[in-house]
PDB file of N, CA, C and O in Angstrom, chain B, residues numbered from 101:
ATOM      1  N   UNK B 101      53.772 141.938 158.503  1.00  0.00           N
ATOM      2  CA  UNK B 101      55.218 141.998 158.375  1.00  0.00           C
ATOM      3  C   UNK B 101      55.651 141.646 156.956  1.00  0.00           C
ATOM      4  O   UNK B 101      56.441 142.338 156.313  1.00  0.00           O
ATOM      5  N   UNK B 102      55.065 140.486 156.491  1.00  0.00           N
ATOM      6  CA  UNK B 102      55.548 140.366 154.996  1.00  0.00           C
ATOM      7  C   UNK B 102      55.113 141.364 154.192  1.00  0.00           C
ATOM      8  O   UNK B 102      55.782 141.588 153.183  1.00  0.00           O
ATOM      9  N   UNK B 103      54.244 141.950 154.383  1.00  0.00           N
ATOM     10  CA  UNK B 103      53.626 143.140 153.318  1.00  0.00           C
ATOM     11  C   UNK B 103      54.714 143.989 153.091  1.00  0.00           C
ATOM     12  O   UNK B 103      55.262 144.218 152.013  1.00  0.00           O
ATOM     13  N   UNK B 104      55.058 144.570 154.525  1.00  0.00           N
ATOM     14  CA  UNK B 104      55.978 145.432 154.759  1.00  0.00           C
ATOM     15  C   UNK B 104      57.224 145.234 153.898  1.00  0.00           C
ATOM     16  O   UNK B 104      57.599 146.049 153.055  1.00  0.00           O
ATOM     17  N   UNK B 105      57.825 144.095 154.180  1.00  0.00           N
ATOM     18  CA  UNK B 105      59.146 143.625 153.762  1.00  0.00           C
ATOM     19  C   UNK B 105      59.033 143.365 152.058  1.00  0.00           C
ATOM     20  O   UNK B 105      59.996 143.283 151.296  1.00  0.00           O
ATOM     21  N   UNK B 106      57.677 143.266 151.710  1.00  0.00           N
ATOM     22  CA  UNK B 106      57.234 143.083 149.957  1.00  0.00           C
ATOM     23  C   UNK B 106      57.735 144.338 149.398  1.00  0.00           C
ATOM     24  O   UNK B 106      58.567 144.311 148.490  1.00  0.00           O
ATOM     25  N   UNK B 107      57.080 145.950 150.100  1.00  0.00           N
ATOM     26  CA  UNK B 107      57.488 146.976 149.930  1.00  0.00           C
ATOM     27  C   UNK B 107      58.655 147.746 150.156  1.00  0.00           C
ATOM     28  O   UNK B 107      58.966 148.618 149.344  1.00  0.00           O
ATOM     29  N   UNK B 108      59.300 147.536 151.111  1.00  0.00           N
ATOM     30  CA  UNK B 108      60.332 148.221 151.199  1.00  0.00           C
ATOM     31  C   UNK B 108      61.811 147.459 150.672  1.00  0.00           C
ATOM     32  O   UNK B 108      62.549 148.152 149.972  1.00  0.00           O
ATOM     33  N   UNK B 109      62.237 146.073 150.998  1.00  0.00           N
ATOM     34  CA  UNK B 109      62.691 145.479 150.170  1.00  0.00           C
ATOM     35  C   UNK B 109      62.827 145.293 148.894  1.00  0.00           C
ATOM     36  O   UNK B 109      61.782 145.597 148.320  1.00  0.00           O
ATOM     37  N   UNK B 110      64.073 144.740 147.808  1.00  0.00           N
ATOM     38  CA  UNK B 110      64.056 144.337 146.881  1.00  0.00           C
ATOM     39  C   UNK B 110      64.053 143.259 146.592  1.00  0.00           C
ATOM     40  O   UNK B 110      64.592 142.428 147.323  1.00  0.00           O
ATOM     41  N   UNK B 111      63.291 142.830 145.136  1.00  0.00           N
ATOM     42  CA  UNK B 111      62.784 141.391 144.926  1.00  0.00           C
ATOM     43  C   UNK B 111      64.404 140.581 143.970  1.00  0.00           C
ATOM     44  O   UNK B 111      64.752 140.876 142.826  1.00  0.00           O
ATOM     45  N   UNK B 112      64.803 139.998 144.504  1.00  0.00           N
ATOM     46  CA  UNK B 112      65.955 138.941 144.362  1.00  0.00           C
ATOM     47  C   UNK B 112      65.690 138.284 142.639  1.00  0.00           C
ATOM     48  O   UNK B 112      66.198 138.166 141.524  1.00  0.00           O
ATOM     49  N   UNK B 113      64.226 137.942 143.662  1.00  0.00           N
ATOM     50  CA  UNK B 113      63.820 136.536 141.948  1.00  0.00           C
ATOM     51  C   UNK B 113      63.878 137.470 140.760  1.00  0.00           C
ATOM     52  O   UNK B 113      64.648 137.164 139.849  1.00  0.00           O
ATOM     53  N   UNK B 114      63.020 138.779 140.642  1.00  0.00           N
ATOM     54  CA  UNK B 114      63.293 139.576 139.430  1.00  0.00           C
ATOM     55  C   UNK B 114      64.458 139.952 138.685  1.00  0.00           C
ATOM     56  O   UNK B 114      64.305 140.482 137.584  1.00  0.00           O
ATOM     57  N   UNK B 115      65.477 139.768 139.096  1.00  0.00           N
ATOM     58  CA  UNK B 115      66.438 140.239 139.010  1.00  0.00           C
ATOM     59  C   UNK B 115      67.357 139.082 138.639  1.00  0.00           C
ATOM     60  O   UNK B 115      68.502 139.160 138.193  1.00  0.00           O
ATOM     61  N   UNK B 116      66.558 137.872 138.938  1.00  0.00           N
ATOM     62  CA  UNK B 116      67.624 136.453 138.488  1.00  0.00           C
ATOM     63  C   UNK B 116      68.787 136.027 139.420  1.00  0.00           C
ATOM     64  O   UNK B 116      69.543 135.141 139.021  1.00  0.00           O
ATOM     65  N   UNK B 117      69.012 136.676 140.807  1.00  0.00           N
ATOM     66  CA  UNK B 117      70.186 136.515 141.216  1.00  0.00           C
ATOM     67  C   UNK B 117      70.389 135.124 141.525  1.00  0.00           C
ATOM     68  O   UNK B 117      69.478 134.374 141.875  1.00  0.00           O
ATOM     69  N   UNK B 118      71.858 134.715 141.364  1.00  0.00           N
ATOM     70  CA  UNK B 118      72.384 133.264 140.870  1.00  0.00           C
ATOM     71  C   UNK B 118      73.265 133.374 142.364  1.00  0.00           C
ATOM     72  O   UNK B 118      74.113 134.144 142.815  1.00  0.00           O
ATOM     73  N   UNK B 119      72.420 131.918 142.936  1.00  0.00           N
ATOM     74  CA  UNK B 119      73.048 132.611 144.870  1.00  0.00           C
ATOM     75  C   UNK B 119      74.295 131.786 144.717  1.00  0.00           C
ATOM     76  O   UNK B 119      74.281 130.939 145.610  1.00  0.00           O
ATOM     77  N   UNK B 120      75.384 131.667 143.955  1.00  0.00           N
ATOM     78  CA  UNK B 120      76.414 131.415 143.903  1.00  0.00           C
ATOM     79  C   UNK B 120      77.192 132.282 144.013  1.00  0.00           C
ATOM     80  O   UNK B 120      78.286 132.134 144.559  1.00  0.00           O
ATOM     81  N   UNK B 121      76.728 133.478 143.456  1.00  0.00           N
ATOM     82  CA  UNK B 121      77.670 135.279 143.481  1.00  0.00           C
ATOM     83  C   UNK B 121      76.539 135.938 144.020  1.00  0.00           C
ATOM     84  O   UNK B 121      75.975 136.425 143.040  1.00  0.00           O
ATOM     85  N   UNK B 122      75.944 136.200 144.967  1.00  0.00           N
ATOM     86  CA  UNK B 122      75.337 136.656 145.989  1.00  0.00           C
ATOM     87  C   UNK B 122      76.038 137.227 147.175  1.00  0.00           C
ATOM     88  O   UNK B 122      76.415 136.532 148.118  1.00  0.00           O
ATOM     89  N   UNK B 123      76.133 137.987 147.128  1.00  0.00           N
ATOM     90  CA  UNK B 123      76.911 139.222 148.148  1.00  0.00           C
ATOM     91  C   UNK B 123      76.190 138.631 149.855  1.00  0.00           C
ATOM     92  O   UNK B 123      75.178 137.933 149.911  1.00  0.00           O
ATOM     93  N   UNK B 124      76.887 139.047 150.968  1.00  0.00           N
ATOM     94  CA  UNK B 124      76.652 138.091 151.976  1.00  0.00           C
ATOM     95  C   UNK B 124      75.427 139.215 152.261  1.00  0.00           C
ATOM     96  O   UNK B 124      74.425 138.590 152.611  1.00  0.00           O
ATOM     97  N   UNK B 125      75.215 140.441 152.232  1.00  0.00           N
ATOM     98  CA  UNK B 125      74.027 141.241 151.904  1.00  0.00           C
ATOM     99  C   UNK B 125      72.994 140.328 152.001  1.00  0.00           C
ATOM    100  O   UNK B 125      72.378 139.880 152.968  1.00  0.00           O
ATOM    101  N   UNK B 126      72.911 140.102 150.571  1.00  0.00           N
ATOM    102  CA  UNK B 126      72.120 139.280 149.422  1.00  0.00           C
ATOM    103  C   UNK B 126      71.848 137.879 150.098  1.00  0.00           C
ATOM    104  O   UNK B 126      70.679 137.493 150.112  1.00  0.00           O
ATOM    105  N   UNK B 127      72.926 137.005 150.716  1.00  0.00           N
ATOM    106  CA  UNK B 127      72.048 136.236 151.375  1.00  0.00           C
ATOM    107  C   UNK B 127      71.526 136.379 152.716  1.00  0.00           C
ATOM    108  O   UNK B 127      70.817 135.518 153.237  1.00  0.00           O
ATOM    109  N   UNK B 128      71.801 137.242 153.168  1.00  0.00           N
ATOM    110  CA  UNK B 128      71.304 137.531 154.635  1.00  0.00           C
ATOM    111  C   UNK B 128      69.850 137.986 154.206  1.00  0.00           C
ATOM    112  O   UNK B 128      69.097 137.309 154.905  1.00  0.00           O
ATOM    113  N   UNK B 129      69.041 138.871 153.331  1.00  0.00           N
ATOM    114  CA  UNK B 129      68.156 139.400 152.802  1.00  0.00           C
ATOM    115  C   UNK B 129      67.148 137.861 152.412  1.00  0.00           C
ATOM    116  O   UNK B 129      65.991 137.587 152.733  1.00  0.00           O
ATOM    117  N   UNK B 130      68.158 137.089 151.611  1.00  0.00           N
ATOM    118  CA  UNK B 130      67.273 135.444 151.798  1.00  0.00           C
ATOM    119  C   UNK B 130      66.870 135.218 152.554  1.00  0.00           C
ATOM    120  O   UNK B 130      65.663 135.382 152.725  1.00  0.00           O
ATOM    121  N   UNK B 131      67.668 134.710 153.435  1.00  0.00           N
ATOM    122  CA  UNK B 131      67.905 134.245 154.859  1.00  0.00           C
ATOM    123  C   UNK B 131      66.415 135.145 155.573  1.00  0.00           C
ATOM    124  O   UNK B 131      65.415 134.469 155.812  1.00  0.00           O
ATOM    125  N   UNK B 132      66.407 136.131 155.761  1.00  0.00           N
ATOM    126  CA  UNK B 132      65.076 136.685 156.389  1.00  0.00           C
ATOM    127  C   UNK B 132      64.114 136.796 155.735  1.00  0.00           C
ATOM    128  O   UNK B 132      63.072 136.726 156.386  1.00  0.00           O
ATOM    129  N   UNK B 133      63.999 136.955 154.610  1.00  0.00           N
ATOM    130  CA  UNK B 133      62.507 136.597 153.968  1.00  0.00           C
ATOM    131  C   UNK B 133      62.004 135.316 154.043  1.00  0.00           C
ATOM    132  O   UNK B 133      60.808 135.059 154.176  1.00  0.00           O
ATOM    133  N   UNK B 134      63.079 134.339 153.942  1.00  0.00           N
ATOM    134  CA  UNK B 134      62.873 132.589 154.553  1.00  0.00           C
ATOM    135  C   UNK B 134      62.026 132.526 155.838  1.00  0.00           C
ATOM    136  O   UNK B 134      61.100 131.719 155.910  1.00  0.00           O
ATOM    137  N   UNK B 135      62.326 133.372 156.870  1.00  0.00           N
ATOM    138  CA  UNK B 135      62.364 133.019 158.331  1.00  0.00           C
ATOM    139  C   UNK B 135      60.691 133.652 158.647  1.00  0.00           C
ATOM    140  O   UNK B 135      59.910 133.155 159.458  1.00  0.00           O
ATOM    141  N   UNK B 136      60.444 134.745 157.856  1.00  0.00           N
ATOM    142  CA  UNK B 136      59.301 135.809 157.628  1.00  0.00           C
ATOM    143  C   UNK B 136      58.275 134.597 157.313  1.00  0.00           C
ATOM    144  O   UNK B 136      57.557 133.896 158.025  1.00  0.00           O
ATOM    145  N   UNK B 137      58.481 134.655 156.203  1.00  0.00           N
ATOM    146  CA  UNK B 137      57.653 132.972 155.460  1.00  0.00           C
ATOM    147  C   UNK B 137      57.481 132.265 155.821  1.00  0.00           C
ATOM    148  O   UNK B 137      56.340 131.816 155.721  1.00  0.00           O
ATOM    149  N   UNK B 138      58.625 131.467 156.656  1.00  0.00           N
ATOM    150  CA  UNK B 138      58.460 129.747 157.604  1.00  0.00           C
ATOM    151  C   UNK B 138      57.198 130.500 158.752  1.00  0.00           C
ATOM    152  O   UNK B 138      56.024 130.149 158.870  1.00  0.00           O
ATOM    153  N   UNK B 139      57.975 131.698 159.547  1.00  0.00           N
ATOM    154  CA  UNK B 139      56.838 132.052 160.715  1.00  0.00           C
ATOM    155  C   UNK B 139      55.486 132.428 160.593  1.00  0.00           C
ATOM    156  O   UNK B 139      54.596 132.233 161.420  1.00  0.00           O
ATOM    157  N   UNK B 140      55.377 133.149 159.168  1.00  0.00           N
ATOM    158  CA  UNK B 140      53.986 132.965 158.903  1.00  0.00           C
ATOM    159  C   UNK B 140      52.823 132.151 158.419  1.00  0.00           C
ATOM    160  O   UNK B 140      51.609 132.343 158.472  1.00  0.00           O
ATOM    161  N   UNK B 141      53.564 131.181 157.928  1.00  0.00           N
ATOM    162  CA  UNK B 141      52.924 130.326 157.788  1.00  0.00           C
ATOM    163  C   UNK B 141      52.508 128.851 158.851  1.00  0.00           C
ATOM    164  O   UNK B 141      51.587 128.035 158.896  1.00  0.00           O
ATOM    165  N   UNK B 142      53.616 129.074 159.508  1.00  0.00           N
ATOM    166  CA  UNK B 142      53.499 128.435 161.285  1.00  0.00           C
ATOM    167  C   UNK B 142      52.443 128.958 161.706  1.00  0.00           C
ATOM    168  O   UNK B 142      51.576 128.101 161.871  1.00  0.00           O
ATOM    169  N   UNK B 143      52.092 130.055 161.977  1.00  0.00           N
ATOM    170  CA  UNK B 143      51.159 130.723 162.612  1.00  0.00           C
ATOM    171  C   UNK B 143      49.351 130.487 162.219  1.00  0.00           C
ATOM    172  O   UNK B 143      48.497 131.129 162.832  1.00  0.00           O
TER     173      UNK B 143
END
């Protein structure tokens, strides 16, 4: 699943985004790469 989401997604950090002006997009897109990450690494 993270592979997936590496590829088809866009990378945030490259781009510098400053999550103060982060479009609710933009943090929802956080928000699940967080949840991707916490669960895989639970596992």
């Amino acid at each position: 699943m993270a592979s997936v989401n590496r590829m088809v997604l866009p990378s945030l950090s490259r781009k510098r985004l400053d999550l103060s002006r982060a479009t609710k997009w933009q943090l929802g897109l956080i928000a699940w790469r967080f949840y991707i990450t916490k669960n895989a690494l639970d596992s």
